[in-house]
N, C-alpha and C positions, 0 to 999 in steps of 0.2 A: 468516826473519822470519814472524812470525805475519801472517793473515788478520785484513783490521781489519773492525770493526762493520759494517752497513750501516748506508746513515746516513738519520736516521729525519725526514728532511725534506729536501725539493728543495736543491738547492743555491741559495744567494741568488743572482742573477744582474740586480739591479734595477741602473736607470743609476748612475755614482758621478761626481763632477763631478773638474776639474783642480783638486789641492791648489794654494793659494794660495804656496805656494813652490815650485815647479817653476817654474826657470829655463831649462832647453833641455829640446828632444823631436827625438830623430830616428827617423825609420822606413824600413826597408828594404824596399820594396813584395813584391816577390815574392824571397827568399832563392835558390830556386831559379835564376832567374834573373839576377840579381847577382852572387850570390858564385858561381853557375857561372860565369859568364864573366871573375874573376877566379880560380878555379880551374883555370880551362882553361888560364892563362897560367905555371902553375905545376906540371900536370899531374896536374895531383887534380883529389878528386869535392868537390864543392860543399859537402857536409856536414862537408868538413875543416877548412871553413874558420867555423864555428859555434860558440858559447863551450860551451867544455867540458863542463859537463854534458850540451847537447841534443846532440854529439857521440853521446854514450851513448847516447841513446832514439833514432839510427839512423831505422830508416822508421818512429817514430810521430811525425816532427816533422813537421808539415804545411809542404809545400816554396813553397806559393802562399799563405800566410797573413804576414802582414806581420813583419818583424823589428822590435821597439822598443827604444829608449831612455830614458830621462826620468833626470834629472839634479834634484836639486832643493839649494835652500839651506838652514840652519839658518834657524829662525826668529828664535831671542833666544841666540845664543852666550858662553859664559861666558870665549872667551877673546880678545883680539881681531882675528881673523879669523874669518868662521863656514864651520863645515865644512859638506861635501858629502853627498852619499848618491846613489847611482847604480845602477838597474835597468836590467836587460836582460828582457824578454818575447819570449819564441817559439813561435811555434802550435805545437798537436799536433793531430793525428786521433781520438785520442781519450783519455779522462782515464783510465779503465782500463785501455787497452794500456800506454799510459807508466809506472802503478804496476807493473803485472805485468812491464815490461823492468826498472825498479829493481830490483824485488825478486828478480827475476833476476839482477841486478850483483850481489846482497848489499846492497843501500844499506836502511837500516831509513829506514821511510816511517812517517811520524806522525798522525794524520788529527789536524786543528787542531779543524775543523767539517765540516758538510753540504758534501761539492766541493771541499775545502782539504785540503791533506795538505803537509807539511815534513819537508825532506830532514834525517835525522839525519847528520851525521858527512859534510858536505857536504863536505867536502878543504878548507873554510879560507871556504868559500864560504858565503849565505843562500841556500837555494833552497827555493820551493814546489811543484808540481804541482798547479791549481784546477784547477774548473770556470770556461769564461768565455763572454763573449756574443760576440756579431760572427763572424768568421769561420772563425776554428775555436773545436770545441769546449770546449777547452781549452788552458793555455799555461804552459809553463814559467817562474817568474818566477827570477831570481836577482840578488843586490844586493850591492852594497859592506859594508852592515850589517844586524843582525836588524833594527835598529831604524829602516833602509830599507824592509827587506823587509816590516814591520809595517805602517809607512805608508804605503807603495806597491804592495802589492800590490790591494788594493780595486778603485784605478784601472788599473792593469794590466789586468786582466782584465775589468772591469766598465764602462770609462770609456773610455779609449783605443783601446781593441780594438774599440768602436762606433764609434769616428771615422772620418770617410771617408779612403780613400787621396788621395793627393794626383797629379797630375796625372803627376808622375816617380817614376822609378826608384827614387829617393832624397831624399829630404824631411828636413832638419833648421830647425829654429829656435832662436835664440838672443834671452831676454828680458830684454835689457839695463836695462827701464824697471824692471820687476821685483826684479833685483837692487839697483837704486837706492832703490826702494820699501823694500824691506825693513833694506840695510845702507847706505844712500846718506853718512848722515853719519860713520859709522864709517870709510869708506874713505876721506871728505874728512880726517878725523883721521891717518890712519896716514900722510900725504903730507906733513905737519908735523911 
């Protein structure tokens, strides 16, 4: 794979608020710690248990940076039920070591923007490598669709990745008012 451009401006990295259709968020405080201790019960190292890709980038995934989720709904669905879109965000150490372990792999790395680079030929997967704010400096995103990975990476990295950890281990929410907001009367239809 060739060497991409430098890129001729900081990376944006300004606040980005929660999309108005994000129905659930879970966060996994420290991975390191979690899924070590469900890898412990299974006899493996803790990074085995990590989605696929950041399996790959090994020691550049930051072990103490929060594991994400967010799930969101269609907004206006054409068919009647509205589909999903679902991200996964994982720190890294840094936004350079994880392009240089790619390109390592063979994975051709795409530079979108300034900090954003997309995984060509992801195995079936949406995946980025940005730059991001909060606690590490960067984070693997990867999603159900491009057109997840579109919408949701901004917040991934810019938005959630500034949010505070939550008091536990493990933090998920579920925004049931939300889903009713958006599809409430659709779903009182499908029941008749």
């Amino acid at each position: 794979a060739s060497a991409e451009p430098a890129p001729d401006k900081p990376p944006d990295l300004s606040p980005v608020t929660r999309p108005d259709n994000v129905i659930a968020v879970a966060r996994v405080r420290s991975p390191r710690k979690v899924l070590g201790k469900l890898a412990q019960w299974r006899g493996r190292n803790w990074t085995a248990l990590l989605p696929h890709r950041a399996r790959e980038l090994g020691e550049v995934v930051a072990p103490d940076a929060s594991l994400d989720v967010v799930v969101t709904i269609e907004r206006r669905p054409a068919g009647p039920v509205p589909d999903s879109a679902t991200v996964v965000s994982v720190g890294l150490t840094s936004l350079d070591a994880a392009l240089a372990e790619l390109r390592d792999d063979g994975m051709a790395v795409r530079r979108v923007s300034a900090g954003v680079f997309a995984l060509e030929d992801a195995g079936g997967e949406h995946c980025a490598v940005a730059a991001a704010a909060g606690a590490a400096p960067a984070r693997l995103v990867c999603a159900s669709s491009q057109a997840g990975l579109g919408e949701l990476l901004p917040y991934a990295v810019r938005g959630l990745s500034r949010e505070p950890n939550a008091a536990h281990d493990l933090h998920s929410e579920l925004d049931i008012a939300r889903v009713r907001a958006l599809h409430g009367a659709r779903f009182e239809q499908l029941k008749h």
